[in-house]
C-alpha positions in Angstrom: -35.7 38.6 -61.1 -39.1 40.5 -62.4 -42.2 38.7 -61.7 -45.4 39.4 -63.9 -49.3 40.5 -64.8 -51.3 41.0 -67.4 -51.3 39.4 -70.6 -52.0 35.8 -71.2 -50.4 34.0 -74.1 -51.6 32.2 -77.1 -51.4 28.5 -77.8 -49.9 27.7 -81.1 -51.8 24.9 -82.8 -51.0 21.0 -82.5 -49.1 20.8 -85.9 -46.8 23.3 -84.8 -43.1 22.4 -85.3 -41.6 20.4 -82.7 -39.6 23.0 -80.9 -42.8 24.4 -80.1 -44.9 24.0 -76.6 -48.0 25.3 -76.5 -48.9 27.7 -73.8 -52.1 27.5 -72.5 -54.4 30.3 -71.5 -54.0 30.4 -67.6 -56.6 31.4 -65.2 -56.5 35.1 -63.5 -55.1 33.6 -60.0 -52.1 31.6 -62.3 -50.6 34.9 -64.2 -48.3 35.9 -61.7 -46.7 33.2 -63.1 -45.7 34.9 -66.0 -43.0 37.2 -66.7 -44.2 40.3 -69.2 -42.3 42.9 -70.9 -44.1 45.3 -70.9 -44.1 48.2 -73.2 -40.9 46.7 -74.5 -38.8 47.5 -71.4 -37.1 44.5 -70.3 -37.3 43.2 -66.3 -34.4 44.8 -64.8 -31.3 43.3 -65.4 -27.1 44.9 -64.4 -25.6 44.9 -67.5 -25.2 41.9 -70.0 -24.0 38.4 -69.7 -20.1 38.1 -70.5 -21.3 34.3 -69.9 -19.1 32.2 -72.9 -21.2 31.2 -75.8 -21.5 29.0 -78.9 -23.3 29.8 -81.9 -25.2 28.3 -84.5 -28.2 29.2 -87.0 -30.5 27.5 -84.4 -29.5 30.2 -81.5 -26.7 30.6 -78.3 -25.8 27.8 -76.7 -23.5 28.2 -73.6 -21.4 26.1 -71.5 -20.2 28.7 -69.1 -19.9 27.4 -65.6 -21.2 30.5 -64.2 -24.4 29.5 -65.0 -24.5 26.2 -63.8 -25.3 27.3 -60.0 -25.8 31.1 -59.9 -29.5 32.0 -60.9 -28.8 35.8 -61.2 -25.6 34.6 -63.8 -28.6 32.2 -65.5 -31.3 35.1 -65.5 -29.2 37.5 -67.1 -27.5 35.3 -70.0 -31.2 34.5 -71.1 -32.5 38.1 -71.3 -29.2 39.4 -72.9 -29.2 37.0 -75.4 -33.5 37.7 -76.3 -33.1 41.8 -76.4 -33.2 42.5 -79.7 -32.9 39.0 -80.9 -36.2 37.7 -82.9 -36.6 34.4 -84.0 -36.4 34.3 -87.7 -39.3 32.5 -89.4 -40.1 31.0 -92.9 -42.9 29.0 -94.7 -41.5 26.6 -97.5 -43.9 24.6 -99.6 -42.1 21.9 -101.8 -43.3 20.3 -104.5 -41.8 17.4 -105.7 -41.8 13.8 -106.8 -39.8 10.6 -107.3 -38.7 7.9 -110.2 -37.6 4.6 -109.7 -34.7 3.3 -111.9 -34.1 -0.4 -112.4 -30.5 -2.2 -113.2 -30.5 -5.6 -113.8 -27.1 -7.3 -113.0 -25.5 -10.6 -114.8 -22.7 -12.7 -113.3 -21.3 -16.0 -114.0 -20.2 -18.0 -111.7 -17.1 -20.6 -112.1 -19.3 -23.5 -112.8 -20.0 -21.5 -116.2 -23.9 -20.8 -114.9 -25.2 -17.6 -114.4 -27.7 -15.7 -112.1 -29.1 -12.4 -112.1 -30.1 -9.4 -109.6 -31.6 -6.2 -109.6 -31.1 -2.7 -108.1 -33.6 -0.3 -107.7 -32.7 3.4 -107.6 -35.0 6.1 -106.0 -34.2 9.8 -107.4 -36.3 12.6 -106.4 -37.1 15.4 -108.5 -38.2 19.0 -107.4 -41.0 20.1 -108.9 -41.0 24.2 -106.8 -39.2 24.9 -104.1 -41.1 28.1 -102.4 -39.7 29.8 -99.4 -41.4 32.9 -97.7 -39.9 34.8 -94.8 -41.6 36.1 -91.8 -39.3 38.7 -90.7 -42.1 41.7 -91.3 -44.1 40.4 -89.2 -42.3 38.9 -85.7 -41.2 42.2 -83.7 -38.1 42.6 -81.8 -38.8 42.2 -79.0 -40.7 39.3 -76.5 -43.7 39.7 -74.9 -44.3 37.0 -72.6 -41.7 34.5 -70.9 -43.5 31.6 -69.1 -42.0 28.0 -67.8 -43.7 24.7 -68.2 -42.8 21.2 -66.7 -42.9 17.9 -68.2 -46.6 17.4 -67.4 -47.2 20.9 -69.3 -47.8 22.8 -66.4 -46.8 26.5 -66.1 -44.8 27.2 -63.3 -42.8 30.2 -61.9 -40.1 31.1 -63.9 -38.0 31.4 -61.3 -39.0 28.3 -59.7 -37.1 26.7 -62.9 -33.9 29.1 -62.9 -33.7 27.6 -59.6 -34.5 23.8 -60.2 -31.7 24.4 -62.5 -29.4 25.9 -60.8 -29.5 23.7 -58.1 -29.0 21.0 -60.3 -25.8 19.1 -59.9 -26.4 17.0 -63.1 -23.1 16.5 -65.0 -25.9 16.8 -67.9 -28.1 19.3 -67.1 -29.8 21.5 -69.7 -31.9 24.4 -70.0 -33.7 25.3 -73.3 -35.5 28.7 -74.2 -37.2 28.3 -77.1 -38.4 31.8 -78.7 -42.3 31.2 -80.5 -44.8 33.5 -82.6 -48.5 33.8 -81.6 -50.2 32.7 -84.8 -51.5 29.2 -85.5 -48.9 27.4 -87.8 -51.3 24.5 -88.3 -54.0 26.8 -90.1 -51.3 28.7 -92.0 -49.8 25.3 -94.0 -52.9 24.1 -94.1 -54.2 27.1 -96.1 -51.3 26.8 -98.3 -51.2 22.8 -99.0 -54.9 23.4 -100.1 -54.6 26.4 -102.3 -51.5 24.7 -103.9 -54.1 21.0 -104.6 -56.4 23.5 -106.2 -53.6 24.5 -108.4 -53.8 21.4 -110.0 -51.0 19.9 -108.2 -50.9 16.4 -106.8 -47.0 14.7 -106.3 -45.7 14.7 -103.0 -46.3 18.3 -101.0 -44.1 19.1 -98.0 -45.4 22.7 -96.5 -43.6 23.6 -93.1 -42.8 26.5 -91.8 -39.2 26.8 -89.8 -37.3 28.8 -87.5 -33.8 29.6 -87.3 -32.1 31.8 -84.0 -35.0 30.3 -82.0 -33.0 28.3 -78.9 -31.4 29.7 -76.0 -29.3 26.8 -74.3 -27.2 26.5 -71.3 -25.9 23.5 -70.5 -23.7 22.0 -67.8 -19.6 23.1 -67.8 -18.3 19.6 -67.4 -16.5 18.0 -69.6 -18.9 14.9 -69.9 -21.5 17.6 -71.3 -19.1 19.3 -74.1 -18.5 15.3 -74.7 -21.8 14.2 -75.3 -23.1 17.3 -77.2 -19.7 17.0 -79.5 -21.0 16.4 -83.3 -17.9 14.6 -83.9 -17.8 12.1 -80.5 -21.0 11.5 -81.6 -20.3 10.2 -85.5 -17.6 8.2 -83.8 -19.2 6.7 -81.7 -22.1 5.2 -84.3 -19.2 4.3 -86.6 -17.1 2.5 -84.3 -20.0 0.7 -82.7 -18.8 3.1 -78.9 -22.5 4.1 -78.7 -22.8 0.7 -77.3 -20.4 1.5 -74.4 -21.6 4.7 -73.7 -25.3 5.4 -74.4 -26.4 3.8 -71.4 -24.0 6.1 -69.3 -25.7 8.8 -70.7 -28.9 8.4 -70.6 -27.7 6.8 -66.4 -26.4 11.0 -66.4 -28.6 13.0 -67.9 -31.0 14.9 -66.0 -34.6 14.6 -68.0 -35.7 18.3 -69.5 -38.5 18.6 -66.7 -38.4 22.6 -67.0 -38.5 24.5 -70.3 -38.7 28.7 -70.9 -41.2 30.1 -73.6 -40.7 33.2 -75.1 -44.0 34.0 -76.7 -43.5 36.8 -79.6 -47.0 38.9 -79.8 -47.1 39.7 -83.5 -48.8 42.7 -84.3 -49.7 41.9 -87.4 -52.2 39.2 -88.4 -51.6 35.9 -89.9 -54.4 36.4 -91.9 -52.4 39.4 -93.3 -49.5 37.8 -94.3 -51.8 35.0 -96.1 -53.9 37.8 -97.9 -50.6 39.4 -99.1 -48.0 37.0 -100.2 -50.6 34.0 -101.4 -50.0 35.3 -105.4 -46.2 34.8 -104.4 -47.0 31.2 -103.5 -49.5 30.6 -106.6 -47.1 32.4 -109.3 -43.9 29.9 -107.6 -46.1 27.3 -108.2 -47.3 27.9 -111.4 -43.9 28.9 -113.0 -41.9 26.2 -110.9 -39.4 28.2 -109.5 -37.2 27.6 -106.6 -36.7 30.4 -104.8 -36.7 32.4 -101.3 -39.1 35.5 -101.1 -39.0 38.5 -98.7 -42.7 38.2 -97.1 -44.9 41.2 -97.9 
């Protein structure tokens, strides 16, 4: 697997989303630790992964059991399934508010007396509904790949292919989660303020979201396909089985100590993209709309 150099990452800010780790700048002896691809050539890799997968708007997520315990198998089905493969971003900023409905209930009761009770209703009411993509701005490609630990250290990435791989957690998983290089934080905050100057003051929700962003293996056992099953899971709460088995779980599972970062090094700035598409927030705001916007 291709070791690296060169450049050192950018931390994303502490009100980033929460698939997001920040990176931290690491000294001049510590960049070996990172793997860079460098003028868009990725670190050599034979062929693609043929490795089984499972998809969803959040990524690939793949229980093949050639990657429980073959780092090369491992190495591969991340890089195959990051060529080409950008995270797709969006800022939404949504306006909205509530009202509260009261119903007042009468009953009488046998003995020919009578009580009362009432039920409050909550319905919330959007206001605007803005959504602005990202996609001109996040490149195709990846520009750093770095691994931290649970104490958010970086370490070799191939120390934690092969923490990993020799694993023999029933459990086990391994997350890649793909990340841009522009401060999120200072982005929503620039929006949420210019949207209060509007005149605007109900509740405000300004996020910005990622979809195609994880890379997952996971262990091949059955237990694993069992406990990440949507439906087991729904049964389990309804018929009161969590009680049974969440302790077994939690007995199985091997913690997350190791997790890959694929930093995106965007070209553009974010400044840009504020400088460009801000009238597309202040007209959605002004005219109420609910809609999704290509970013500028």
């Amino acid at each position: 697997m291709a070791s690296s150099s060169a450049h050192p990452p950018v931390s994303p800010a502490k009100g980033s989303p929460p698939t997001y780790v920040a990176v931290p700048l690491p000294p001049e002896a510590e960049r070996e630790l990172f793997v860079v691809n460098s003028d868009g050539l990725l670190p050599a890799v034979p062929g693609p992964s043929t490795a089984e997968i499972e998809r969803s708007g959040h990524g690939v997520v793949s229980y093949d059991r050639r990657l429980d315990s073959d780092q090369d198998e491992l190495w591969r089905f991340f890089l195959t399934h990051l060529t080409n493969s950008p995270p797709k971003g969006t800022m939404r900023c949504h306006g909205h508010y509530d009202t509260q409905h009261h119903t007042t209930h009468t009953t009488t009761n046998a003995d020919g007396t009578t009580s009362t009770s009432t039920t409050t209703t909550t319905t919330n009411h959007t206001v605007f509904d803005i959504s602005i993509t990202l996609t001109n701005y996040i490149p195709r490609q990846w520009a750093y790949l770095c691994a931290r630990d649970k104490n958010g250290q970086c370490i070799p990435v191939k120390t934690a292919i092969n923490m990993y791989t020799g694993d023999s957690s029933s459990l086990k998983e391994m997350k890649l989660v793909k990340q841009i290089d522009w401060p999120l934080e200072q982005l929503t905050a620039l929006a949420r303020a210019r949207i209060r100057e509007l005149g605007f003051r109900d509740n405000l929700d300004v996020v910005i979201t990622f979809d195609n962003n994880t890379i997952v293996a996971r262990s091949s056992s059955g237990l694993s396909s069992f406990a990440h099953n949507t439906a087991v899971r729904c049964l389990c709460v309804i018929s009161c089985l969590w009680l049974i088995f969440l302790p077994m779980f939690w007995a199985l599972k091997t913690t997350v100590k190791f997790r890959l970062i694929a930093i995106y090094k965007t070209e553009k700035p974010w400044e840009l993209f504020w400088e460009k598409n801000v009238h597309i927030l202040e007209h959605g705001v002004r005219s109420r709309v609910s809609q999704t916007f290509e970013g500028l």
